[in-house]
N, C-alpha and C positions, 0 to 999 in steps of 0.2 A: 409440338405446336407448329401450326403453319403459317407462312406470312408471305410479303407481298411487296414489291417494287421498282427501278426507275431511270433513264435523264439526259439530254442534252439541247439548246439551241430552240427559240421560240419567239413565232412573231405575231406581236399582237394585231386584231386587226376589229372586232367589234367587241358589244359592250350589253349581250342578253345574258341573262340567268333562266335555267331553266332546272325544275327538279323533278319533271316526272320521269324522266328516268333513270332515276336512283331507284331503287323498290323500299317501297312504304319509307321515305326518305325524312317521312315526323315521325317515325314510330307510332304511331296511331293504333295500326294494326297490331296481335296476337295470338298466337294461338299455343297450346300444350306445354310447348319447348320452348319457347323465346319468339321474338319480335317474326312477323309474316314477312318473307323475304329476305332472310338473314338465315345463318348457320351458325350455332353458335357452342361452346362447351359446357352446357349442363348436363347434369346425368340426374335426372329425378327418381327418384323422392331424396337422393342422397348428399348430391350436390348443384346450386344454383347458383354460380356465378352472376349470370345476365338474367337480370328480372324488368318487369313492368314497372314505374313508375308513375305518380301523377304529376309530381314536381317538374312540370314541365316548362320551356321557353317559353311556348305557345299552344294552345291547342289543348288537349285533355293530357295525352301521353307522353313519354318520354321511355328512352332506356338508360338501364342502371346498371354500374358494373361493381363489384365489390371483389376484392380479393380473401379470397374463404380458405378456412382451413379442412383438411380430409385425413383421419389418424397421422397427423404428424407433418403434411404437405402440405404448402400456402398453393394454390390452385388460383389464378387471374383468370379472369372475363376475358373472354375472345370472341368476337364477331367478326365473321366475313359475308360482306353481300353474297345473295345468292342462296338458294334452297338445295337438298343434300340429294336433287338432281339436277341440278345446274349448276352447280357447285360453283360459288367464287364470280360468276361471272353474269353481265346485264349489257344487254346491248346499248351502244352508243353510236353516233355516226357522225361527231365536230371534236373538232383538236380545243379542248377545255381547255382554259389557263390556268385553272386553280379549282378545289373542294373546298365546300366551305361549313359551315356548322356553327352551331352553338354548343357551350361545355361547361361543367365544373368539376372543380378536381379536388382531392381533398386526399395528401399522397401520405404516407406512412412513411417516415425516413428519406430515401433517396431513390422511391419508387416513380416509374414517369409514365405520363399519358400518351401511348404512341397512334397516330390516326392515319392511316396509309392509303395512297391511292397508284394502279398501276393500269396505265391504257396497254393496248394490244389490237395486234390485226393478222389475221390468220395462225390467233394462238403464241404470238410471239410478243413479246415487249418490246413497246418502240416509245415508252416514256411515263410518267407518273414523277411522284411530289410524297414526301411525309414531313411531318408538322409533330414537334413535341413540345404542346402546350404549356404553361405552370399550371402553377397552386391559382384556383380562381374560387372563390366562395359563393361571388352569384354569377349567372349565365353569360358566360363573355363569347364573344366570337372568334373563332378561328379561320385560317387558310392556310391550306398546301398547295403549296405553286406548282405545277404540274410544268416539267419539260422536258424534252422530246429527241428522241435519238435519227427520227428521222422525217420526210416531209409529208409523210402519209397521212391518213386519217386513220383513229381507231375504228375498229368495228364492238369492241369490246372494251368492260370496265371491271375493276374487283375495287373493293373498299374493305379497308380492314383496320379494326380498332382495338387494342389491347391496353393491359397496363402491367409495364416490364421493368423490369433494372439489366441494369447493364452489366452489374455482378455475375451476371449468368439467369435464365429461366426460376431456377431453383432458388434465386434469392429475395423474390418480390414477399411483402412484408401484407399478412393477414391485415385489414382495415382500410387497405387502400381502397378509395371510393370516387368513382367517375361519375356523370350523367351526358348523356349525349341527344341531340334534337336539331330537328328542322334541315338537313340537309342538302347544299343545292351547287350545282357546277355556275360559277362565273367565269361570262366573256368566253369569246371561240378564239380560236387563232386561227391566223392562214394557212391552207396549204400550202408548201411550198417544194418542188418536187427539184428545183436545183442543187448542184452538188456545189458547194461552198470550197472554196482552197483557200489557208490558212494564210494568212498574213500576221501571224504571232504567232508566238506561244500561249499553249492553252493548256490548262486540266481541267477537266470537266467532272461534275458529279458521276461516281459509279452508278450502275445500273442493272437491276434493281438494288433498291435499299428501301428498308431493311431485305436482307438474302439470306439464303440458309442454301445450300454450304459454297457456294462460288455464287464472283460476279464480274460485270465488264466496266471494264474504264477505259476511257479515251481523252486522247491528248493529241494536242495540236502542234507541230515542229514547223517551223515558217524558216529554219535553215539546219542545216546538217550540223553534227556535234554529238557531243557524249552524255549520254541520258542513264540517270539512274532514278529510277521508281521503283519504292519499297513500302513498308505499311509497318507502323508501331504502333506498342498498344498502349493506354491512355497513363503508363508510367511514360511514356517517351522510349523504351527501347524496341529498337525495329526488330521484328518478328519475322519476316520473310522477305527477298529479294524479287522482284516481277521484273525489272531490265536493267542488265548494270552493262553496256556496251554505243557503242557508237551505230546512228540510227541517220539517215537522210531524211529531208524532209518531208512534210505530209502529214498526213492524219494515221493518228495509231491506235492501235485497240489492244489489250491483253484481258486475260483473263485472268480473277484471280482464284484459289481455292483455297477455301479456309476449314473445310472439313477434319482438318484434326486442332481446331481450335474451340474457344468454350463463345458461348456467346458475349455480346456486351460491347462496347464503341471501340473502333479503330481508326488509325487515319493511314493516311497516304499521302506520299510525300514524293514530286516530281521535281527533280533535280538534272538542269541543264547545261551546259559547257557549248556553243557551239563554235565554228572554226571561223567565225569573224569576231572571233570576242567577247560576243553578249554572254550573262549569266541570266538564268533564268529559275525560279522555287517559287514552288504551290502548293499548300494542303491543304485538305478536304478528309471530313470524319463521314464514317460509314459504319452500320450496325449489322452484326452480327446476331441472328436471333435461330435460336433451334428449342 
């Protein structure tokens, strides 16, 4: 499975919507394989995850995602924008504050609706947002708040919508049933091409999330002291160490890799001492998806 994500610092500054480009952003269009402008994982005649729908917000069409079974394997819907030569990606050119959408969801146990969004500029990730919806029975609207690692503009966008557990890939539950429609970026943000110096402590969302197999976190030190960031899994015990030393201040970046991990939610947890006394703890959950 492939996926997609994101984060830090955002200034709002006006207030359009625009949806033309997303591609085919109502699902309107179709062809063969799934929705025109999207990529998606069916393998016909054998299995169709992502089909056509009429059930829609608005408009005729809509897409469906159901979680299917294949001799033995629960197999989930996966869409990523983009065609399987453009792979993943659609041009953009405003710092968006948010994806937005209409859903319903109708999960099997403890299965979730994940809807990802991840900007970029020169192929690189400088921000995105994901959004995990509930249980909605008729069309409710969604938002992933998109933010931003740096002051740039994207030149590029991916969009990626799935339905996963956090048990691992291998656990999502046959009958799980999404629909998705009308899609549209709200509000720009500003540019802003100044370098910021931290007057607190900070942690910020990692980036991308969801990730597959490493990703970056940054944190803010507004004074020198003893920093320990680590990440446990959602029993509460910490599964790896990322800085257990004494750090001056500034802004910090680690990276983390979780490549010999299964997938499914994790947190991190920024733990500070510094030498005038303050204490300082912050956590933030991040998902793991292979």
């Amino acid at each position: 499975m492939k996926f997609f994500t994101f984060l830090s610092i955002v200034l709002l500054a006006s207030t359009i919507i625009i949806k033309a480009q997303i591609p085919n952003a109502n699902f309107e269009n179709w062809g063969d394989n799934g929705p025109t402008g999207w990529t998606v994982d069916n393998m016909p005649p054998m299995i169709m995850p992502v089909t056509q729908t009429t059930d829609a917000e608005s408009g005729v069409n809509a897409v469906k995602g159901e979680v299917v079974s294949l001799q033995g394997n629960n197999i989930a819907p996966f869409l990523v924008s983009g065609d399987t030569t453009g792979y993943g990606g659609f041009a953009v050119s405003q710092r968006y504050a948010s994806l937005k959408g209409w859903y319903k969801f109708a999960p099997v146990q403890d299965d979730s609706l994940v809807i990802a969004i991840v900007m970029l500029k020169n192929s690189q990730v400088i921000g995105g947002g994901v959004v995990e919806p509930g249980n909605a029975s008729t069309y409710t609207q969604f938002t992933a708040n998109i933010t931003y690692t740096s002051g740039d503009a994207p030149d590029s966008a991916r969009i990626m919508i799935s339905i996963i557990n956090h048990a691992g890939e291998l656990s999502v539950h046959a009958g799980s049933v999404m629909y998705v429609d009308n899609l549209s970026f709200g509000n720009v943000t500003a540019v802003n091409n100044g370098v910021s110096q931290p007057n607190s402590f900070k942690l910020f969302q990692n980036y991308p999330n969801p990730f597959n197999p490493s990703t970056n976190i940054k944190y803010n030190l507004s004074s020198s002291g003893f920093v320990r960031l680590a990440i446990y899994n959602v029993l509460g015990q910490k599964v790896k160490t990322l800085v257990n030393k004494i750090q001056n201040a500034g802004e910090k970046e680690v990276t983390a890799d979780l490549s010999l991990f299964t997938s499914g939610v994790y947190f991190y947890r920024l733990n500070v001492r510094s030498k005038n006394g303050m204490h300082f703890s912050s956590i933030k959950k991040m998902i793991l998806l292979k």
